[in-house]
C-alpha positions as CSV (number, residue, x, y, z in Angstrom):
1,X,0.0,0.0,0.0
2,X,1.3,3.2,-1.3
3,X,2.1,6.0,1.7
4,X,-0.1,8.8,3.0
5,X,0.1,12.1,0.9
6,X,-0.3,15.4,2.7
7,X,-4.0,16.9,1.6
8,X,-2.2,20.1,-0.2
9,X,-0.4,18.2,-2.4
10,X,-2.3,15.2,-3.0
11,X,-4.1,16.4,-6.1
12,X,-0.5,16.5,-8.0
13,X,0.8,13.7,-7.1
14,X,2.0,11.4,-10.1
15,X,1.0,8.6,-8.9
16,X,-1.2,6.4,-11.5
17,X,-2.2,10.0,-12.2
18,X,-5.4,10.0,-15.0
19,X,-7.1,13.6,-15.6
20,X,-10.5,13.0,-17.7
21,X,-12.0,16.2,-19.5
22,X,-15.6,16.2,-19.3
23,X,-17.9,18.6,-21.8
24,X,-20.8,18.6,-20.0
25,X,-22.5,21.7,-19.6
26,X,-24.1,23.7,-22.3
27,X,-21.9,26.8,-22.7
28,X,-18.3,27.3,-20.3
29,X,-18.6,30.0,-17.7
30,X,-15.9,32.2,-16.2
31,X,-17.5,31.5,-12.5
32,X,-15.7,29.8,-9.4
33,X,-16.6,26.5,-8.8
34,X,-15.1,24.4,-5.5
35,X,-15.4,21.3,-3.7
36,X,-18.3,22.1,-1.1
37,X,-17.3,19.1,1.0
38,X,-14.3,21.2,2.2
39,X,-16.6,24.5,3.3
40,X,-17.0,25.0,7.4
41,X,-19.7,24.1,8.9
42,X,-20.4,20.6,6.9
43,X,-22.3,17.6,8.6
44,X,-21.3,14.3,7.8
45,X,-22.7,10.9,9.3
46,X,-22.5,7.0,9.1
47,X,-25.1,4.2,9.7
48,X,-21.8,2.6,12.2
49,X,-18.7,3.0,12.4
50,X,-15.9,0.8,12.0
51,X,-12.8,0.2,14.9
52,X,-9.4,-0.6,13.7
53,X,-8.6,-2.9,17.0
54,X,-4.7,-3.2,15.5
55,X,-4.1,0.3,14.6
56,X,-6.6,2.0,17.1
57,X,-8.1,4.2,14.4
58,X,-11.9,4.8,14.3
59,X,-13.3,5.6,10.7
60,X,-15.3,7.7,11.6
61,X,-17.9,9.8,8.2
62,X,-15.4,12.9,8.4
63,X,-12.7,10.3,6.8
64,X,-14.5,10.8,3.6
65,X,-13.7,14.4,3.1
66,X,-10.8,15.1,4.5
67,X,-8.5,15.4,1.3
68,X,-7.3,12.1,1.6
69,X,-8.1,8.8,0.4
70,X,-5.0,6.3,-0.2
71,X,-4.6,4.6,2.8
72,X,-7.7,2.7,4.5
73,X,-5.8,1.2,6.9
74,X,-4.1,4.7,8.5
75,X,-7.2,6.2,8.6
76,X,-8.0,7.5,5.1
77,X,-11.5,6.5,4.7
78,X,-14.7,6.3,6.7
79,X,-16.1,2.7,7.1
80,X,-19.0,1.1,8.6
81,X,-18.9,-1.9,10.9
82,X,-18.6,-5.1,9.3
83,X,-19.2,-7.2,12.7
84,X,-23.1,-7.0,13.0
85,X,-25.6,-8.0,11.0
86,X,-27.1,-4.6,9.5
87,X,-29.9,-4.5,6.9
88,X,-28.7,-1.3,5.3
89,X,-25.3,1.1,5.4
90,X,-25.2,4.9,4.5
91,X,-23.4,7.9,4.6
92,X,-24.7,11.1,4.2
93,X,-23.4,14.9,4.3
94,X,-25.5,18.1,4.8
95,X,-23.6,21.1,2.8
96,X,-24.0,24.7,5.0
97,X,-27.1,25.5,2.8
98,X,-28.5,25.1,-1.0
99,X,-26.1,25.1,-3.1
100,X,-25.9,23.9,-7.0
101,X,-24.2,20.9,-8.1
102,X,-22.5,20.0,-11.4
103,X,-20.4,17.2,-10.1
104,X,-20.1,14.3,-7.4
105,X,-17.1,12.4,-7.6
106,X,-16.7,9.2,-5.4
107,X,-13.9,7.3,-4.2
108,X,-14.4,3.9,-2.9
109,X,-11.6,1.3,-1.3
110,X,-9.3,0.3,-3.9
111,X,-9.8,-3.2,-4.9
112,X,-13.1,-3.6,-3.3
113,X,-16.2,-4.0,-4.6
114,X,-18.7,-5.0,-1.8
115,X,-19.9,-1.4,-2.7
116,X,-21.7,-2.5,-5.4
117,X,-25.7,-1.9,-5.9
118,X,-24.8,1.6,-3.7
119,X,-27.5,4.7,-4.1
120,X,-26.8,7.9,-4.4
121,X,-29.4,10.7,-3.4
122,X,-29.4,14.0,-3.4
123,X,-32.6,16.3,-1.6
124,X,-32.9,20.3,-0.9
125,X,-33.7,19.2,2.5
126,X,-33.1,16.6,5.2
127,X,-34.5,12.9,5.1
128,X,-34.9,10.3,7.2
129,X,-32.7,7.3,5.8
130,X,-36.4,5.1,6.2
131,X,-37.6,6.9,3.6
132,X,-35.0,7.3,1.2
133,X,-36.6,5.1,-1.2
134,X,-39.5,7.7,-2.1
135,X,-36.9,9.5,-3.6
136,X,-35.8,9.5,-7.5
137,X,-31.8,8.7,-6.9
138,X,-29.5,10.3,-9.1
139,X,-27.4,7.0,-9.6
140,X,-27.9,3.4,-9.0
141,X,-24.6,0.9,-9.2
142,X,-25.7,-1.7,-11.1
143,X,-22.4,-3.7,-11.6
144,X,-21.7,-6.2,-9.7
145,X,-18.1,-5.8,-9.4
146,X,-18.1,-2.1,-9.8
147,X,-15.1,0.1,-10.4
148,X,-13.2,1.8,-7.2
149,X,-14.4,5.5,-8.9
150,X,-17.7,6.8,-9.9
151,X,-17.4,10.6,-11.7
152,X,-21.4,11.8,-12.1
153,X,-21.4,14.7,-14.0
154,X,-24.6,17.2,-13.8
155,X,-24.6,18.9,-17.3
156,X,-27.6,21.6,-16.2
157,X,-26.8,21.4,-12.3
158,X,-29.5,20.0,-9.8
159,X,-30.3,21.8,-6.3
160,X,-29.0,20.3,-3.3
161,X,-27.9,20.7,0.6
162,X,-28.2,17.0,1.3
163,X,-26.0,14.3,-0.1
164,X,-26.8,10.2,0.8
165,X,-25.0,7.0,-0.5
166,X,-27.3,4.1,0.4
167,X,-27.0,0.0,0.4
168,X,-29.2,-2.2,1.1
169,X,-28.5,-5.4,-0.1
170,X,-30.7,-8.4,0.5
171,X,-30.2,-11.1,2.9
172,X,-26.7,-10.0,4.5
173,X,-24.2,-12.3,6.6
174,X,-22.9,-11.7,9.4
175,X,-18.8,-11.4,8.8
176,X,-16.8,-9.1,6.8
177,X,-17.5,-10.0,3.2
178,X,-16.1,-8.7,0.4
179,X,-19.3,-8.9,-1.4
180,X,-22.6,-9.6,0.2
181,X,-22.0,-7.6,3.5
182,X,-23.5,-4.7,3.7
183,X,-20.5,-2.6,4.2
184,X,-19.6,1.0,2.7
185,X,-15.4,2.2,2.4
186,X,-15.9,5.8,1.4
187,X,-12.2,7.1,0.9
188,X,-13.4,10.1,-0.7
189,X,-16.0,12.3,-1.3
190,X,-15.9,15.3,-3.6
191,X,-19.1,17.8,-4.6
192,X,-18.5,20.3,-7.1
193,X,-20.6,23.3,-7.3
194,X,-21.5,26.9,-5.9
195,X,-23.5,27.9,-3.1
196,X,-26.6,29.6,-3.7
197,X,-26.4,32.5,-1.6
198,X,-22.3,32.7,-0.8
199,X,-19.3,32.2,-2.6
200,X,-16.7,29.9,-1.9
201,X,-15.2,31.6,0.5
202,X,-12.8,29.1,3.3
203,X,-11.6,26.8,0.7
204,X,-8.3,26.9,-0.5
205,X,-9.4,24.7,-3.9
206,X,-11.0,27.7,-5.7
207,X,-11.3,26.6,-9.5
208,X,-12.8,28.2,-12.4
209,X,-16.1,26.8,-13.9
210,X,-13.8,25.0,-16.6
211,X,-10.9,23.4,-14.7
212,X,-13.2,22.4,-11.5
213,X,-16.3,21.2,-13.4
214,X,-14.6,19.3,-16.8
215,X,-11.2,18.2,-14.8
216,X,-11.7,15.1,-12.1
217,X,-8.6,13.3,-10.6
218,X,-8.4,9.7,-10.9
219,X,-6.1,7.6,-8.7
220,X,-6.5,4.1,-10.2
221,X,-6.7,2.2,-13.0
222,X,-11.0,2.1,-12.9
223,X,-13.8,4.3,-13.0
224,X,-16.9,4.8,-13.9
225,X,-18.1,8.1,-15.9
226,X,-22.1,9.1,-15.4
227,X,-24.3,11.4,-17.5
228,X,-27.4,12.2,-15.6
229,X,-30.0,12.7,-17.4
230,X,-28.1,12.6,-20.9
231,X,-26.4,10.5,-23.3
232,X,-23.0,9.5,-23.0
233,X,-20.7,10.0,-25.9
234,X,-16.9,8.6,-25.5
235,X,-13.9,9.1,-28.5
236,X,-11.0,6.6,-28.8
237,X,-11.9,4.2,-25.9
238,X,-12.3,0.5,-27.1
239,X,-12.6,-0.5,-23.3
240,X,-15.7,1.4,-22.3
241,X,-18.8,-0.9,-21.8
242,X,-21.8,1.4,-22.7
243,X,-24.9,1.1,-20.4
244,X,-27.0,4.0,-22.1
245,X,-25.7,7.1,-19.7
246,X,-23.2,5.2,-18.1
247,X,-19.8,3.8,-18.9
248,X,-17.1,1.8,-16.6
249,X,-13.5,1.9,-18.0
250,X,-11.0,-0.7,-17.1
251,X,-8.1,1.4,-17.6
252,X,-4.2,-0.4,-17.9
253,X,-2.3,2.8,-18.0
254,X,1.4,3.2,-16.2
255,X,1.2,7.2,-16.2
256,X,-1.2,10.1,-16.8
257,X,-3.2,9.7,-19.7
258,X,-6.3,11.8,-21.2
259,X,-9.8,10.7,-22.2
260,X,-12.6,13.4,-23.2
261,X,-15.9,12.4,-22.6
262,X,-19.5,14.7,-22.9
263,X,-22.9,14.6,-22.0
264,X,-25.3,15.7,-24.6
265,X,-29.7,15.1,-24.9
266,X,-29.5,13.5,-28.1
267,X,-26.7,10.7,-29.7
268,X,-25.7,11.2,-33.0
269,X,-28.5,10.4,-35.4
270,X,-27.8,7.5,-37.8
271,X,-27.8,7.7,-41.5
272,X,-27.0,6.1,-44.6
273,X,-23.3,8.1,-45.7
274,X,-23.3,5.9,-49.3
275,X,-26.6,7.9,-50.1
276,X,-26.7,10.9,-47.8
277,X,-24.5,13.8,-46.6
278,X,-24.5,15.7,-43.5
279,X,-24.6,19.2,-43.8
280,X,-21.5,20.2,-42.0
281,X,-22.4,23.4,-40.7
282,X,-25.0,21.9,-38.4
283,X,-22.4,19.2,-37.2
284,X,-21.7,19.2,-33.5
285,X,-20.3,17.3,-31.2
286,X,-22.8,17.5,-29.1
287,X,-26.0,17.9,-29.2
288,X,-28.7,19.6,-26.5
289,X,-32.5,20.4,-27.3
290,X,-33.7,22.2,-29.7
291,X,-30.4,21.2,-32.1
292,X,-31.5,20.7,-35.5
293,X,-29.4,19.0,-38.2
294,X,-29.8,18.9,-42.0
295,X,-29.0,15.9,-44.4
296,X,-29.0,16.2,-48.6
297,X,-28.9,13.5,-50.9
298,X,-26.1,12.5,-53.1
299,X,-25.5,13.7,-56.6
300,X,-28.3,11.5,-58.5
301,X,-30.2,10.8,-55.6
302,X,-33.7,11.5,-54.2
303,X,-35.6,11.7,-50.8
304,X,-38.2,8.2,-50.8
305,X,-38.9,9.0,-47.0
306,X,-37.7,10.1,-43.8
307,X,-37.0,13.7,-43.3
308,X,-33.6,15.7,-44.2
309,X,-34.4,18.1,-41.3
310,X,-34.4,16.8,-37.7
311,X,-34.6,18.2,-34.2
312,X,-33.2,17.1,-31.0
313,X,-36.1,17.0,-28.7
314,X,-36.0,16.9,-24.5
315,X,-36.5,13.4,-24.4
316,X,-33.4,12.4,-25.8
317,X,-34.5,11.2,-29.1
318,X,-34.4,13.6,-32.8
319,X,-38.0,14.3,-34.5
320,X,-38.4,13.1,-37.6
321,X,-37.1,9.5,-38.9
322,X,-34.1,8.6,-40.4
323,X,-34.1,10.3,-44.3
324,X,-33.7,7.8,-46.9
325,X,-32.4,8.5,-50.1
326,X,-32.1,6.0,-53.2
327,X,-30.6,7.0,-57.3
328,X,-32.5,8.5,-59.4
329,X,-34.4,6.1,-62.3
330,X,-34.7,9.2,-64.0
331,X,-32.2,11.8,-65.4
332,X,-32.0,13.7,-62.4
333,X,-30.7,16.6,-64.2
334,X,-34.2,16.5,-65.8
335,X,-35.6,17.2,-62.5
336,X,-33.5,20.4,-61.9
337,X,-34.5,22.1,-64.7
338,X,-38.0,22.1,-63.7
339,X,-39.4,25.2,-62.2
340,X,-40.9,23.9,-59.0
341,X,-43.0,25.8,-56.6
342,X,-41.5,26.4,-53.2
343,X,-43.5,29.2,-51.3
344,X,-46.7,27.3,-50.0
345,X,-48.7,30.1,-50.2
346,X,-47.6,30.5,-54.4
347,X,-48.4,26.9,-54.2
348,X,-52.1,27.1,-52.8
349,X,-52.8,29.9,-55.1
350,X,-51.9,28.0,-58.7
351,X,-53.9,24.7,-57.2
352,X,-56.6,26.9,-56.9
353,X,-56.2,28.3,-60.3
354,X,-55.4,24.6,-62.1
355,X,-59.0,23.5,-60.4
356,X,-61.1,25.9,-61.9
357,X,-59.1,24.9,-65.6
358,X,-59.8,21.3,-64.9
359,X,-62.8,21.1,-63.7
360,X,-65.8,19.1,-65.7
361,X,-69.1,20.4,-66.2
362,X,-71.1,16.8,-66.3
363,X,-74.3,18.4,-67.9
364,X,-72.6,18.8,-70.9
365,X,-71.0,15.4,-71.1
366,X,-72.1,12.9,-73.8
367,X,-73.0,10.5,-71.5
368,X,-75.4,13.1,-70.2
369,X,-76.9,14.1,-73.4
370,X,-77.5,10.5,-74.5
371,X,-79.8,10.1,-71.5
372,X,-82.0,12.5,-72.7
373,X,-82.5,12.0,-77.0
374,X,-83.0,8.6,-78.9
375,X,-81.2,7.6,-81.7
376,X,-82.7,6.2,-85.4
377,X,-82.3,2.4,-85.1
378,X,-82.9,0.8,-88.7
379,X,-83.0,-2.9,-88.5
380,X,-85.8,-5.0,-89.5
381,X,-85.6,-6.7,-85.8
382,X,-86.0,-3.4,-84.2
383,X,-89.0,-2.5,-86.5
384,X,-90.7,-5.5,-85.6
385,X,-90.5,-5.3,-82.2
386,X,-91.5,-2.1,-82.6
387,X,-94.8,-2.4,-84.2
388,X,-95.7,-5.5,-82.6
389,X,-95.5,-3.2,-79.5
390,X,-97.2,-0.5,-80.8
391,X,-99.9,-2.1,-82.1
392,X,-100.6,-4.3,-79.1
393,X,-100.5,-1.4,-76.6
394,X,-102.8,0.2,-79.0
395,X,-104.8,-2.8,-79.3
396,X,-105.0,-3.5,-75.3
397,X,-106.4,0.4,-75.0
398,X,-109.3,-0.4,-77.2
399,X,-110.2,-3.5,-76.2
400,X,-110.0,-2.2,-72.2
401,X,-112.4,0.7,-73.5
402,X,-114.7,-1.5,-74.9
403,X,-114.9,-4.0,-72.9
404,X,-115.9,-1.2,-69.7
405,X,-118.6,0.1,-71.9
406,X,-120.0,-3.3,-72.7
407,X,-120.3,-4.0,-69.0
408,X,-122.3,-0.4,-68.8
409,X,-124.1,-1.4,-71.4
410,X,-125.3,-4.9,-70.2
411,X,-126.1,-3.5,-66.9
412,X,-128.4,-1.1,-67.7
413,X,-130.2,-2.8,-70.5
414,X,-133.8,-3.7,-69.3
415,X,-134.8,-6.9,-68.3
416,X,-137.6,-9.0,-69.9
């Protein structure tokens, strides 16, 4: 176990030194940022604390802010007690008042992982650790051999005084282990931010927005990088393992070494590069809501479907569907040289005007007219059938008058 580093220069040491450069927030800012765990007046507390018989150190919860984290066994951490039985373990802190948060970076035991299925909450006020789970946390551990770091990055800041990590893990044993105990070794605690109503006045870590909010120091070989709220986008790391808004990197490096990774609402949206182009002047690295980007299709091509505008939206996902462009089975160049109508209103106005061209008037339609005259029809069939019915609806007439005026007749003649 490497030696104990004074807390003024333990941010410089070289030791396995990694710097990552997070772009998280929107725009950069010129304001002071600092750690708020090192302000007066903090609170920190432990569900139990844990006894070093041997060394007769107690690690007690002000272990985890204290500048120092390298050392567990010399007091560098806080720990709970590992020789009872307990359904749960926290830690908490309560800052001197609101303040805003942009980072929480978290240091666990080096080459540990009993940790693992930790919560982390954060609340504007105090909460009783019972009821903790009516809360939204901010991160949930779901490895189950986790890394020793966890950097959460808050690219639009959340409002906080209260700070919890929280385990509860089922069914716990009754001994000190490494995994199904439910044990917390917090080495280090670090909250990055501004107060509300003060500056950062007591600290000797005053940073700029910039270098405190994008730059995190990394002791060993593993951590884990968070988004909340936001996707993850990483460049030139084979060994991150992408879980949606969270990535853990295994990291085999012998000196300092730097990785950039950003938080943005929407992933880059997919399409088809063989067909379609992206305009480059709404290419970003990253992209928040309300970010639109335009597509074109290649010499020869044409839109079938999709859209080549799209919008990142505050869900996380672009408007729109993915633009789909296939050749031409036309002469394209054909197409260009038409004069087509772009302003809807221009647009509107000659459909209006091709309507009235168009339309039909049906009264004057052959098939109208026909309904209404007869034609000559000179065939001996049709000039049969034709006076055989003429003469026999003739005939019936007379022979119904007739008839009717015979019955008068015989009605009233007289009787003999």
């Amino acid at each position: 176990m490497a030696g104990r580093f004074p807390g003024g220069i333990l941010w410089s040491a070289l030791w396995a030194l990694v710097f990552v450069t997070c772009n998280c927030q929107r725009s950069s800012s010129d304001s002071t940022v600092c750690n708020l765990c090192l302000l007066p007046n903090v609170v920190t507390n432990l569900s139990s604390t844990y006894y070093y018989t041997e060394f007769k150190i107690e690690l007690n919860a002000s272990l985890a802010v204290n500048g120092k984290y390298q050392n567990h066994k010399e007091g560098d951490c806080a720990g709970t007690n590992v020789k009872r039985n307990f359904t749960n373990a926290w830690w908490n802190i309560s800052l001197p008042g609101l303040a805003t948060i942009y980072k929480v970076n978290l240091l666990f035991r080096e080459k540990n992982v009993r940790h693992h299925g930790y919560y982390v909450f954060i609340s504007e006020s105090e909460v009783d650790v019972d009821d903790l789970s009516f809360l939204t946390p901010v991160y949930h551990e779901q490895n189950p051999y986790p890394t020793e770091q966890s950097i959460i990055q808050f690219p639009d800041g959340i409002q906080g005084q209260q700070l919890y990590i929280y385990l509860n893990k089922s069914d716990p044993v009754t001994n000190d282990s490494e995994y199904n105990n439910n044990v917390l070794d917090i080495c280090e605690v670090e909250i990055w931010g501004f107060m509300n109503r003060t500056i950062c006045n007591g600290v000797e870590n005053n940073l700029t927005y910039t270098k405190g909010i994008y730059n995190s120091h990394i002791p060993w070989k593993n951590v884990t990088l968070v988004c909340y709220q936001r996707s993850i986008q990483i460049s030139k790391i084979s060994s991150c393992s992408h879980l949606n808004k969270t990535c853990d990197i295994r990291l085999n490096v012998t000196g300092p070494e730097n990785i950039t990774f950003g938080c943005s609402d929407c992933p880059d949206a997919p399409y088809n590069s063989s067909t379609t182009d992206l305009d480059i002047r709404t290419r970003k690295q990253y992209y928040f809501s309300g970010d639109k980007i335009t597509y074109k299709c290649k010499s020869n091509h044409s839109l079938v479907s999709g859209n080549l505008t799209r919008t990142c939206l505050d869900n996380g996902s672009w408007s729109g569907e993915q633009p789909v462009c296939r050749i031409c089975t036309c002469p394209c160049q054909r197409l260009a040289s038409q004069n087509f109508i772009k302003d809807p209103i221009v647009l509107k106005k000659r459909i209006e005007e091709l309507k009235k061209i168009l339309v039909v008037n049906r009264s004057k339609l052959s098939a109208s007219i026909r309904k209404k005259t007869s034609s000559r029809d000179d065939r001996m069939s049709s000039k049969g059938i034709g006076m055989t019915l003429g003469v026999g609806v003739i005939t019936c007439i007379i022979l119904t008058i007739v008839c009717s005026d015979l019955l008068m007749f015989f009605k009233r003649r007289p009787q003999k």
